[in-house]
MIGU-183236 format. One line per 4 residues: number of its first residue (from 1); their letters; for each residue x, y, z of N, C-alpha, C. Coordinates in Angstrom, 1 decimal, decimal comma. Layout:
MIGU-183236
NUM) A) X:Y:Z:X:Y:Z:X:Y:Z | ...
This chain:
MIGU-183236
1) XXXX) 0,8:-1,2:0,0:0,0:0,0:0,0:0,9:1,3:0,0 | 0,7:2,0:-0,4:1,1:3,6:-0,6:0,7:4,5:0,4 | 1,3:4,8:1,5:1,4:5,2:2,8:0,9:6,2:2,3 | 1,3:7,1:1,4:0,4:8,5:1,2:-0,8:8,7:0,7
5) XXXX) -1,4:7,5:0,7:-3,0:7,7:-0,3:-3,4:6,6:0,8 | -3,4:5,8:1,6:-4,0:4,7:2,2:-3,3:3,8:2,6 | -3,5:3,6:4,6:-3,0:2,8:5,1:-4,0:1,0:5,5 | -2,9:0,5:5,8:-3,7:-1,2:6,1:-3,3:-1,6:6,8
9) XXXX) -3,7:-2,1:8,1:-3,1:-2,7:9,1:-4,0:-3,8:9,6 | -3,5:-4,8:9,3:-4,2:-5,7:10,1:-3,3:-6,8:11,4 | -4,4:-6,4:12,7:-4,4:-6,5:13,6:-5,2:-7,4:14,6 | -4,6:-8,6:15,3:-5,7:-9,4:15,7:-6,9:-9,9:15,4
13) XXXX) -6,9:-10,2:13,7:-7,9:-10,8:12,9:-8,5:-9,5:12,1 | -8,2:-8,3:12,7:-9,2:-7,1:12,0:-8,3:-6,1:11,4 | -9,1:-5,8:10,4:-8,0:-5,0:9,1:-8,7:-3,7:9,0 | -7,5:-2,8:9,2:-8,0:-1,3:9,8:-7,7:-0,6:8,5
17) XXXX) -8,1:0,1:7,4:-8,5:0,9:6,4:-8,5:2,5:6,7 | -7,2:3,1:6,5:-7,4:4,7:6,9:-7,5:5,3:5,4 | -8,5:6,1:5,3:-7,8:7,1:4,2:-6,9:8,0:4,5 | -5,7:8,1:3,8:-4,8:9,0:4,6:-3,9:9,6:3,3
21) XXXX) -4,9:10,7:3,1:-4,3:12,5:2,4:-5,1:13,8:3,4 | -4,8:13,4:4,5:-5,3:14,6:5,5:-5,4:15,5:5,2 | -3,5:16,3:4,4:-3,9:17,4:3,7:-4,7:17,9:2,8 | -5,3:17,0:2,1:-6,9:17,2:1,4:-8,2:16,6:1,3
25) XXXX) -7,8:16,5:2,9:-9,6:15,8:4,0:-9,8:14,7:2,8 | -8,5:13,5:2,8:-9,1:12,6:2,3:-9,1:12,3:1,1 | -9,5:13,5:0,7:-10,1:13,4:-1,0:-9,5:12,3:-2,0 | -10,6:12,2:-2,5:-10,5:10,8:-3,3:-9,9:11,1:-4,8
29) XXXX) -8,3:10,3:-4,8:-7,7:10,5:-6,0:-7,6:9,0:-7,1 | -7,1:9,5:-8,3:-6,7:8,2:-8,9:-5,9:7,2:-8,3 | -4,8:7,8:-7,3:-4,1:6,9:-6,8:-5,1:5,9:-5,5 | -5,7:7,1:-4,8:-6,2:6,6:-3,7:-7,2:6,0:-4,1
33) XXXX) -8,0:5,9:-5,3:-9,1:4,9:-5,6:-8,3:3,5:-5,8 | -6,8:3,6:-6,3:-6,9:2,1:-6,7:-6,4:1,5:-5,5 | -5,5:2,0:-4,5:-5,4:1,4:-3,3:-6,3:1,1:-2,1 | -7,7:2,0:-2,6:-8,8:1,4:-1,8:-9,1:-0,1:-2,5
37) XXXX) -9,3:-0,2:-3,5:-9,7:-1,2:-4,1:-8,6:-2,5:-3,8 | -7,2:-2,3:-3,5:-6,7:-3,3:-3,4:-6,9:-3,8:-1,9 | -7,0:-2,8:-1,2:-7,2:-2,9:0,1:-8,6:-3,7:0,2 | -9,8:-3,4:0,0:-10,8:-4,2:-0,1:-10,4:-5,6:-0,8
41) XXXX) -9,9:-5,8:-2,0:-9,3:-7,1:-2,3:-9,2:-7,9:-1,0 | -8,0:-7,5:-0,3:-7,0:-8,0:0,4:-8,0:-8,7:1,7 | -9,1:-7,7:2,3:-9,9:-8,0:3,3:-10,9:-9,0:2,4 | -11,4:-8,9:1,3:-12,2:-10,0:1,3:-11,2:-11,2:1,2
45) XXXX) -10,4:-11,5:0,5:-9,7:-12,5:0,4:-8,8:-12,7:1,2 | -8,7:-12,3:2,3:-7,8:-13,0:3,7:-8,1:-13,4:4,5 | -8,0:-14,9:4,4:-9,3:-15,7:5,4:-8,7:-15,5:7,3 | -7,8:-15,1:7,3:-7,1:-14,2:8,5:-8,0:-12,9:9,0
49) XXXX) -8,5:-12,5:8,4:-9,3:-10,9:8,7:-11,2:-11,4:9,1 | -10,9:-10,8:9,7:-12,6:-11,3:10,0:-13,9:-10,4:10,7 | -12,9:-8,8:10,5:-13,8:-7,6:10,5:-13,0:-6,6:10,4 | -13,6:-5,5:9,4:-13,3:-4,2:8,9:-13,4:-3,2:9,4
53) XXXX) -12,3:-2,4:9,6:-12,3:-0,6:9,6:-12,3:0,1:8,9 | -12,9:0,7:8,6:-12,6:2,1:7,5:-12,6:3,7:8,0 | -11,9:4,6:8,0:-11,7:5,3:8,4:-11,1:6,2:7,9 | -10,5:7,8:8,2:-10,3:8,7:7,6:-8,5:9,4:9,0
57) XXXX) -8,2:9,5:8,4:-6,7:10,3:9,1:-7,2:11,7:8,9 | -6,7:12,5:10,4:-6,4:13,6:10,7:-7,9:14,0:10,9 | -8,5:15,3:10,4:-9,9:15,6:11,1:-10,8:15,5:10,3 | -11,0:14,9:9,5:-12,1:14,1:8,0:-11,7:13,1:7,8
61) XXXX) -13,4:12,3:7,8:-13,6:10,8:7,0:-13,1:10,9:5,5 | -13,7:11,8:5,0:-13,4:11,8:3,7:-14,5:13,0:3,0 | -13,9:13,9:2,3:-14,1:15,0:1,7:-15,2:14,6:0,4 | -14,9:13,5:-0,3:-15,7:13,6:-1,5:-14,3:13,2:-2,6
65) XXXX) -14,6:13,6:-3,9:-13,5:13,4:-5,2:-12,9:14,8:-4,7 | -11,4:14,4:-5,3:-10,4:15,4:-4,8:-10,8:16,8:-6,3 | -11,4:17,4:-5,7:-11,4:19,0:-7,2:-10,5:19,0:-7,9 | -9,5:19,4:-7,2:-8,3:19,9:-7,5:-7,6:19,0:-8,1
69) XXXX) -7,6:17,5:-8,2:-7,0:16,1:-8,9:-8,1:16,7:-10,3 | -9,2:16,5:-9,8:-10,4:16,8:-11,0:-9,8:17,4:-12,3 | -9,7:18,9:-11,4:-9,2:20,2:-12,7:-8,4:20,0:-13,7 | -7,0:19,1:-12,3:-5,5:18,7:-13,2:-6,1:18,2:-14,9
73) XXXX) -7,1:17,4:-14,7:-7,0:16,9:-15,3:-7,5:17,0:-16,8 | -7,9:18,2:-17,0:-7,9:19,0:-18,2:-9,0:18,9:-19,0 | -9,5:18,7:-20,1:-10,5:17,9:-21,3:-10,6:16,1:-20,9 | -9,7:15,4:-20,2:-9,5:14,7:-19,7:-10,4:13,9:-18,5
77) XXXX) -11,0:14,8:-17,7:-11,5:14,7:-17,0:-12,9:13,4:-16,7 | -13,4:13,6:-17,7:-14,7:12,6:-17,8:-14,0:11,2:-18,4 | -13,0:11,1:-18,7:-12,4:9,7:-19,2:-11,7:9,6:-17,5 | -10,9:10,0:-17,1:-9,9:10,1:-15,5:-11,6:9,6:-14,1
81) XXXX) -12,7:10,1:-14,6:-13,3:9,7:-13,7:-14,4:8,4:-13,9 | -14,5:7,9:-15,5:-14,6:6,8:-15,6:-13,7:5,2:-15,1 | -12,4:6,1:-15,1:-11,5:5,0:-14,6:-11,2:4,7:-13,2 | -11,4:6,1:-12,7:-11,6:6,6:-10,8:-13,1:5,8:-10,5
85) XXXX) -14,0:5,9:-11,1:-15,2:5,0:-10,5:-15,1:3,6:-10,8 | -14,5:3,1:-11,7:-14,5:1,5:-11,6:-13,3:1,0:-10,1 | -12,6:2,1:-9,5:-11,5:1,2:-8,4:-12,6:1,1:-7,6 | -13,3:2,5:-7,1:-13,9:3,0:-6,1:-15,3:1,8:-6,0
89) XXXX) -16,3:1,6:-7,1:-17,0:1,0:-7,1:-16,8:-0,4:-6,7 | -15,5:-0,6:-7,7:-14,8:-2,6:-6,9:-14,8:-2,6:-5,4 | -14,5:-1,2:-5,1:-14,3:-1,5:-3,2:-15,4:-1,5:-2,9 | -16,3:-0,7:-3,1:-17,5:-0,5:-2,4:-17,9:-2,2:-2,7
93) XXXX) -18,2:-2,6:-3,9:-18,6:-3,6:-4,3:-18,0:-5,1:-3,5 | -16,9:-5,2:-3,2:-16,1:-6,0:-2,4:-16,0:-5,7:-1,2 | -16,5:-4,9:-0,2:-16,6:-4,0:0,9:-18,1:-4,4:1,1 | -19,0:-4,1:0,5:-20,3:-4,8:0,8:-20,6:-6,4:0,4
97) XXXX) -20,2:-6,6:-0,3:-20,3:-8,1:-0,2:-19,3:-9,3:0,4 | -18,3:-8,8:0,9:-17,3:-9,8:1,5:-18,0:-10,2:2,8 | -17,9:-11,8:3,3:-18,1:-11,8:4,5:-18,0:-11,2:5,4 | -17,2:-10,4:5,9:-16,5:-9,8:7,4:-17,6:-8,8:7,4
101) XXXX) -17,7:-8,4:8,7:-18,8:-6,7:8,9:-17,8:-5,9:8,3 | -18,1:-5,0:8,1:-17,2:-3,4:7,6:-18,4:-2,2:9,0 | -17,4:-2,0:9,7:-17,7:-0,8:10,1:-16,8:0,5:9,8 | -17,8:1,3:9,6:-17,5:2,7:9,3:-17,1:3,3:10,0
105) XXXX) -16,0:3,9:10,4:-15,9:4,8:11,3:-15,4:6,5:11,2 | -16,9:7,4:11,3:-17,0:8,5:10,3:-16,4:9,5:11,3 | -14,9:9,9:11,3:-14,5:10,8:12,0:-14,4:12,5:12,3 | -15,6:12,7:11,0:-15,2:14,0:10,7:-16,3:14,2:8,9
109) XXXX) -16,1:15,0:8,3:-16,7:15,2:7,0:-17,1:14,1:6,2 | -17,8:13,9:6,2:-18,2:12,5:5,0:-18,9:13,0:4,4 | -18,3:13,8:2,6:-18,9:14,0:1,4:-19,0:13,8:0,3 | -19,8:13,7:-0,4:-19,7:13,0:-2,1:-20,1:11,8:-1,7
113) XXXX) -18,5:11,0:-2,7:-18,3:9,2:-2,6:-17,7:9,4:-1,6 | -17,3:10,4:-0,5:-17,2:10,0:1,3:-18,0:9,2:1,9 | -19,6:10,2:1,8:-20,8:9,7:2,2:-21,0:8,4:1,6 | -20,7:8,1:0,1:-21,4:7,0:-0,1:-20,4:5,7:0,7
117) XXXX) -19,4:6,1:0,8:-18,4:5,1:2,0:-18,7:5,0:3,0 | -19,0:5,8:3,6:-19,4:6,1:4,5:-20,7:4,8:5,3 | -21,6:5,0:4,0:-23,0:4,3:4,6:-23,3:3,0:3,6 | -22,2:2,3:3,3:-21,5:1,1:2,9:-21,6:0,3:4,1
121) XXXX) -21,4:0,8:5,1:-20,6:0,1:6,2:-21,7:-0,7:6,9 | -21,3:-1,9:7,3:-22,6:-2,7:8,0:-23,1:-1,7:9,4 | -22,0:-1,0:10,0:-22,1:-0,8:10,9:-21,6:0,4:10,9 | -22,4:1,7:11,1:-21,6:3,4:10,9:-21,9:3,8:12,2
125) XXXX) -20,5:4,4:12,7:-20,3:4,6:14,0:-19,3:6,0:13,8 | -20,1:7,1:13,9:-19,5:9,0:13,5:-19,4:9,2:15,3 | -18,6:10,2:15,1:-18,2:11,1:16,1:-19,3:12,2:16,0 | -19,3:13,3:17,0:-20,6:14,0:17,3:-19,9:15,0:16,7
129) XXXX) -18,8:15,6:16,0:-18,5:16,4:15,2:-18,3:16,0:13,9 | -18,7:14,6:13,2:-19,0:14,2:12,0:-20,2:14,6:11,5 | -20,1:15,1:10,3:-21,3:15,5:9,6:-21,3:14,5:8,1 | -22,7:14,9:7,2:-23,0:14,3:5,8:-23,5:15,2:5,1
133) XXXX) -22,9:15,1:3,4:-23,6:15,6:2,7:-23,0:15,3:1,8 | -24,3:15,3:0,5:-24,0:14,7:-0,9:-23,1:15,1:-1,9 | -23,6:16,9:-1,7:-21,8:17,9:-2,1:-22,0:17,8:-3,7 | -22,6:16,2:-4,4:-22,4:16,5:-5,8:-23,1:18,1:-6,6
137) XXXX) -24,2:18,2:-6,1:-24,8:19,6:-6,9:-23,8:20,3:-7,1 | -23,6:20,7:-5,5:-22,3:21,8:-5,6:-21,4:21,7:-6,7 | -21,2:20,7:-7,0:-20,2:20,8:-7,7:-20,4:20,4:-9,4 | -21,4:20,7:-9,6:-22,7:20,2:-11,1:-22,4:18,9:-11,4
141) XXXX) -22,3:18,0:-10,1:-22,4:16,2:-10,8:-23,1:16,0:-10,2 | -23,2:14,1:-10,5:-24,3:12,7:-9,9:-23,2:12,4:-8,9 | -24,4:11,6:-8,3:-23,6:10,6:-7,2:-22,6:9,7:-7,7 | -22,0:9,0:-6,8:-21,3:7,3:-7,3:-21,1:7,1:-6,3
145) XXXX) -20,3:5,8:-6,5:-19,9:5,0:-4,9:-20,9:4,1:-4,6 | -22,4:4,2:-5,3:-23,4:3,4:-4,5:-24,4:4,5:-4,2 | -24,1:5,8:-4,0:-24,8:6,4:-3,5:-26,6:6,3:-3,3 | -26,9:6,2:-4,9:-28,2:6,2:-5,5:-28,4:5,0:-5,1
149) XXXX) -27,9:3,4:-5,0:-28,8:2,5:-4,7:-28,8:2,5:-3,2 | -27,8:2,9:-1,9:-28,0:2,6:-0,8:-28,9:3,8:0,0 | -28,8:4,9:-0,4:-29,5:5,8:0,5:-31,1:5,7:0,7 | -31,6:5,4:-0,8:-33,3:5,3:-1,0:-33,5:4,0:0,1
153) XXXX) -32,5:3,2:0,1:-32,8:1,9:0,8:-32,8:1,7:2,3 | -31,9:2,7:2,5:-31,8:2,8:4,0:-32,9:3,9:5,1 | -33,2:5,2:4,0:-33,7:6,2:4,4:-35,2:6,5:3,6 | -35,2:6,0:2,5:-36,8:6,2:1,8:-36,0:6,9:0,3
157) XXXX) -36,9:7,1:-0,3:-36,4:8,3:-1,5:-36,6:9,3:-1,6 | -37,8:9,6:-0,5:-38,8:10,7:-0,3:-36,6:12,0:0,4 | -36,5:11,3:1,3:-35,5:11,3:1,8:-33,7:11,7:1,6 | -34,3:10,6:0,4:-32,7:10,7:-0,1:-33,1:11,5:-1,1
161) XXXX) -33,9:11,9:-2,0:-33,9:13,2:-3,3:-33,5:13,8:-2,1 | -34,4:14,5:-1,3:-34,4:15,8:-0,4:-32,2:16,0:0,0 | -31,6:15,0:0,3:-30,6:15,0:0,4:-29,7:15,2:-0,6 | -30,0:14,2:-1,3:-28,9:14,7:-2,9:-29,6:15,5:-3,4
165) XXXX) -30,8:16,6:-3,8:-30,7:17,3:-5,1:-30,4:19,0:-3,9 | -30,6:19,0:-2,7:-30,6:20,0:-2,3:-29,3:20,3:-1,4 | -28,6:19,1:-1,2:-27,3:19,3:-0,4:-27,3:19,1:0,7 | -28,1:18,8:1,5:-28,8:19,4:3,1:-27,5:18,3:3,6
169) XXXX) -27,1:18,8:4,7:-25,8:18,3:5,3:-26,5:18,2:6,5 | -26,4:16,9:6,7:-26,8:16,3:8,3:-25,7:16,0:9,0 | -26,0:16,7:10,6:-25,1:16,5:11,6:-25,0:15,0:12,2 | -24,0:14,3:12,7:-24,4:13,1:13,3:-25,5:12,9:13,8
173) XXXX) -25,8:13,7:14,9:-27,4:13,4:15,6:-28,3:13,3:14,4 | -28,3:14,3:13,7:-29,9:14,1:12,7:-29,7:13,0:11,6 | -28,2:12,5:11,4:-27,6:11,0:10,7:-28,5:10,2:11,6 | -28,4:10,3:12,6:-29,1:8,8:13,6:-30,0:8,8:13,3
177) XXXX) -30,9:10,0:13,9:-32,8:10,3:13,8:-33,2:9,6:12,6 | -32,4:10,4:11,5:-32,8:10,0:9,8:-32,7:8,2:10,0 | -32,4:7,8:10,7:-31,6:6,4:10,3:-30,7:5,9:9,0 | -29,7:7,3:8,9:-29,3:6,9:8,3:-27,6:6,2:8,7
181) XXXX) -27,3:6,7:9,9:-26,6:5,8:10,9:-27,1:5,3:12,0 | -25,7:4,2:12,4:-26,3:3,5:13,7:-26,2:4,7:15,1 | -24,3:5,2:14,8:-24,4:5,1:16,6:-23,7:7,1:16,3 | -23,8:7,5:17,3:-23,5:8,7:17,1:-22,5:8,7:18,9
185) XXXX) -21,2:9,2:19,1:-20,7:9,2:20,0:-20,1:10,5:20,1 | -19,7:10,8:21,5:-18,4:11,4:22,0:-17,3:11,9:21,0 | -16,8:12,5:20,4:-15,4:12,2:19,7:-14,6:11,8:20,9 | -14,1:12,0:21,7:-13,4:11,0:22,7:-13,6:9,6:22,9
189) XXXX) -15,0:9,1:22,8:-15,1:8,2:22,9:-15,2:7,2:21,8 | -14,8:8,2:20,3:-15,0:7,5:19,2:-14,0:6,0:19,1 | -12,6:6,2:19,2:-12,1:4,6:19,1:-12,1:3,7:20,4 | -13,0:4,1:20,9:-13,4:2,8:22,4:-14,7:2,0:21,5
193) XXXX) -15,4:2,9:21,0:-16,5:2,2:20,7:-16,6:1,5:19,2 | -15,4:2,2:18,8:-15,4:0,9:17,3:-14,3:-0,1:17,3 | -13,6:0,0:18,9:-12,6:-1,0:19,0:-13,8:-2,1:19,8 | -14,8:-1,7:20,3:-15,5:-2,5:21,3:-16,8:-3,6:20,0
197) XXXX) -16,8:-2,4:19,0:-18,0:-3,2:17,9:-17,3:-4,0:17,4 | -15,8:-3,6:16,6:-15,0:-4,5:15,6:-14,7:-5,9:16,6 | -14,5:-5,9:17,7:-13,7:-7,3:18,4:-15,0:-8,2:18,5 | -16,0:-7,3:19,0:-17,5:-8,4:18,5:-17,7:-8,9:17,3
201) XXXX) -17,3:-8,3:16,1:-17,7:-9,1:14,8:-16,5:-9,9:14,9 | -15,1:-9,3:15,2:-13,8:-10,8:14,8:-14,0:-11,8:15,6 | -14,6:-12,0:16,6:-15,0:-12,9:17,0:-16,1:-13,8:17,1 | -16,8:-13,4:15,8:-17,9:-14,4:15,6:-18,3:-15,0:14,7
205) XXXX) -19,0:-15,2:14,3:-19,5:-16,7:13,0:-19,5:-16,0:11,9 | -18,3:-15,5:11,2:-17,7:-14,9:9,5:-18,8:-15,8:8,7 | -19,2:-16,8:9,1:-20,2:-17,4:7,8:-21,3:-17,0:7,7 | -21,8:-16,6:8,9:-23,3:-16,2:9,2:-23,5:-14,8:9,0
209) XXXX) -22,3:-14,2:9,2:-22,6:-12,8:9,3:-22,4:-12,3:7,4 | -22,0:-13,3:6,8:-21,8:-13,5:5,6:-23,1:-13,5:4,7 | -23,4:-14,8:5,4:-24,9:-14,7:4,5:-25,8:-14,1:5,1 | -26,0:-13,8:5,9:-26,8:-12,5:6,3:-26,4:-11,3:5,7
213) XXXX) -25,1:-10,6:5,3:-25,1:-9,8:4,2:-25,7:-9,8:3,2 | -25,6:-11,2:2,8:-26,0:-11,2:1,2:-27,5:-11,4:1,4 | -27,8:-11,9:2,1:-29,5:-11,8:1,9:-30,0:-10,3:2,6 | -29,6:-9,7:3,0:-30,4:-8,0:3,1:-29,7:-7,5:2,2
217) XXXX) -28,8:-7,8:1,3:-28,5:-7,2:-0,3:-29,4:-7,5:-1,3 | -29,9:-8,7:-1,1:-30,7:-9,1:-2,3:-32,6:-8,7:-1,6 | -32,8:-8,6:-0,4:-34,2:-8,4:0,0:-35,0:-7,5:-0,6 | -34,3:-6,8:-1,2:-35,8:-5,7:-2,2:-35,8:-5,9:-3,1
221) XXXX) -35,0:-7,0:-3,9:-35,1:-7,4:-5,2:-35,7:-8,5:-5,3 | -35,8:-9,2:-4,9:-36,4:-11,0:-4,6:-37,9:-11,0:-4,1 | -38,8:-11,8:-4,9:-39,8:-12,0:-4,3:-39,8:-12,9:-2,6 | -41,4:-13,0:-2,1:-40,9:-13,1:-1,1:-40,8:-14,9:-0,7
225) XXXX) -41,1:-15,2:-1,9:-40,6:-16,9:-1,9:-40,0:-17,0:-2,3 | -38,8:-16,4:-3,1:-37,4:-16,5:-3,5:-36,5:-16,3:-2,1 | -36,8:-14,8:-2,1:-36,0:-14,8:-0,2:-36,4:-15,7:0,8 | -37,3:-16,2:0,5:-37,5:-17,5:1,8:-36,7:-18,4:1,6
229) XXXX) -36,7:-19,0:0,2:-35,7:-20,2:-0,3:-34,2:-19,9:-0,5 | -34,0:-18,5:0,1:-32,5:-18,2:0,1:-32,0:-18,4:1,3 | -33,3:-18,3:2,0:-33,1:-18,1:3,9:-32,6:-19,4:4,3 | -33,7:-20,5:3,3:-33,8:-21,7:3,8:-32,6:-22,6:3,2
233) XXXX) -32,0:-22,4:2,6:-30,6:-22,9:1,6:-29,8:-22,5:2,9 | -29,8:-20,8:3,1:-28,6:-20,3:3,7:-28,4:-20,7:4,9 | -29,9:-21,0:6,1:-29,5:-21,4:7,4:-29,1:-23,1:7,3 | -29,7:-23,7:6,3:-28,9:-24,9:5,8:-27,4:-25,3:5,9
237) XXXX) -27,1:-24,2:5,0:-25,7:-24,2:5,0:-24,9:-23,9:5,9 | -25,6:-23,2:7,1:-24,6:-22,5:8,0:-24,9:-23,9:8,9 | -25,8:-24,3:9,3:-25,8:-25,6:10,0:-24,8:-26,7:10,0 | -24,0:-26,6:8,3:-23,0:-27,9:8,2:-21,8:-27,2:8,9
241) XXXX) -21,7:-25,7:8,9:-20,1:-25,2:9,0:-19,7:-25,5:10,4 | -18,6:-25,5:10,8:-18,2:-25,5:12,3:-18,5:-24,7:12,9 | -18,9:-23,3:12,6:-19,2:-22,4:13,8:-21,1:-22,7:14,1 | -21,7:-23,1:12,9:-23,2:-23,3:13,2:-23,1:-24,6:14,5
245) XXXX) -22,5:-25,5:14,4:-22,5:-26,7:15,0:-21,8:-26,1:16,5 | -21,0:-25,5:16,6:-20,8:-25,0:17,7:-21,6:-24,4:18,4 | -22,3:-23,2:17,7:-23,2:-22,2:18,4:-24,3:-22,9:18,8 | -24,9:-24,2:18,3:-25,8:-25,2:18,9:-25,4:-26,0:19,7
249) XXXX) -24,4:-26,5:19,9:-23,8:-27,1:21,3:-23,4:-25,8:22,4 | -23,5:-24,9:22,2:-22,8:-23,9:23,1:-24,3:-23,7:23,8 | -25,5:-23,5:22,6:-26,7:-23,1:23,7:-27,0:-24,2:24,4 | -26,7:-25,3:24,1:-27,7:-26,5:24,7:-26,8:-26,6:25,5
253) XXXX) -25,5:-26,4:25,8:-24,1:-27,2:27,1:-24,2:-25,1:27,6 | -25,2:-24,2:27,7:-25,4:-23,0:28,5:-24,1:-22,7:28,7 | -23,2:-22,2:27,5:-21,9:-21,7:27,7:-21,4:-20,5:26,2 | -20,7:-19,3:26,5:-20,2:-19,2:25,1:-19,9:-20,0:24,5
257) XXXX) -20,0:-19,4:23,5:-20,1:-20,2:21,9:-18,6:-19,5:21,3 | -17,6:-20,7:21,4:-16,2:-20,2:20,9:-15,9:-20,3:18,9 | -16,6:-19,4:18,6:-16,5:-19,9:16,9:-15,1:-19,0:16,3 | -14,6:-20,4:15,0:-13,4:-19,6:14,7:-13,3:-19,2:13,6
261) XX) -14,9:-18,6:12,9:-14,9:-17,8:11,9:-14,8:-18,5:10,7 | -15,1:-20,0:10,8:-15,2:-20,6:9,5:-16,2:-20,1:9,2
């Protein structure tokens, strides 16, 4: 990884994701899209990793597309950001679908494809001086990142227009209200409480918490006897693995359930 565009650390099963160009809150470059994308690679495919961080260096999650990378880029520009949305989208894309949770942890500005990183995350946990906003108007574009399919889904559409076409920048607290996040904290108390969420996912059933991803990914698309017959395949399947077999001897012998994330 490229220390100046994005760090990776993984640490006691969990792989920590900083964006880190502080000097430009983040902002999302050509370089820094393809090292998010490898970084997401690396977390889905490291059967060693078994919960995500994502986060932002210095005092922003992430600003949005870097302008100023934008401008560089001359007549150029709309080919430079076709090629910037296919890294960005592979992460998002491999970041929501890999087994492991991905929690978000929104330290500060989350704008543009910030926000859409931002609310990627199985689990979004901001600081009480983290704010949201979609930012594209301002700057006469669309969304990306996901933007358009996750917001209507999480928050309504009624909702998400009101957000994307007018810009309205929500504080953490009115992130929560909105539901469009989970947990709203302290800034002091922001890495107690995503060190205390991530060690609960590395330590639990990576299979289950897997296909439970993938079936609230597919729930608004699927009829509702198709998602039943996904339910019923998937709790199937988790039955044969070692950690299902465990977590059913654990309740019946009234003891934790020690699963190792098969």
């Amino acid at each position: 990884m490229n220390a100046d565009t994005l760090l990776l650390d993984v640490k006691d099963q969990i792989a920590y994701i900083t964006l880190n160009r502080p000097h430009a809150a983040n902002g999302v470059n050509l370089p820094l899209s393809k090292e998010l994308m490898y970084a997401a690679n690396k977390c889905d495919e490291d059967p060693g990793i078994r919960a995500v961080v994502l986060t932002g260096s210095g005092s922003a999650f992430c600003a949005g597309g870097d302008l100023r990378h934008f401008a560089g880029t001359g007549d150029q520009l709309s080919m430079s950001l076709k090629e910037m949305t296919v890294y960005v989208h592979a992460a998002v894309s491999r970041l929501t679908r890999m087994n492991k949770p991905l929690i978000t942890a929104v330290n500060g500005v989350a704008a543009g494809a910030g926000m859409s990183l931002a609310i990627a995350g199985d689990l979004i946990i901001a600081a009480e001086s983290a704010s949201f906003v979609a930012a594209y108007t301002a700057a006469g574009l669309s969304p990306d990142g996901g933007m358009t399919w996750l917001l209507p889904r999480m928050i309504g559409l009624s909702k998400a227009r009101e957000i994307i076409l007018t810009n309205r920048r929500l504080t953490a607290k009115e992130a929560v209200a909105w539901g469009l996040i989970n947990k709203c904290v302290p800034d002091d108390d922001m890495s107690q409480e995503v060190e205390s969420a991530v060690k609960y996912f590395a330590k639990g059933p990576s299979g289950s918490f897997g296909k439970i991803k993938q079936l609230l990914t597919s729930c608004f698309t699927e009829t509702l006897e198709t998602q039943m017959e996904m339910e019923a395949r998937g709790i199937s399947d988790m039955a044969r693995t070692r950690d299902g077999k465990e977590g059913v001897e654990a309740f019946i012998q009234k003891r934790k359930p020690d699963f190792c994330g098969c």
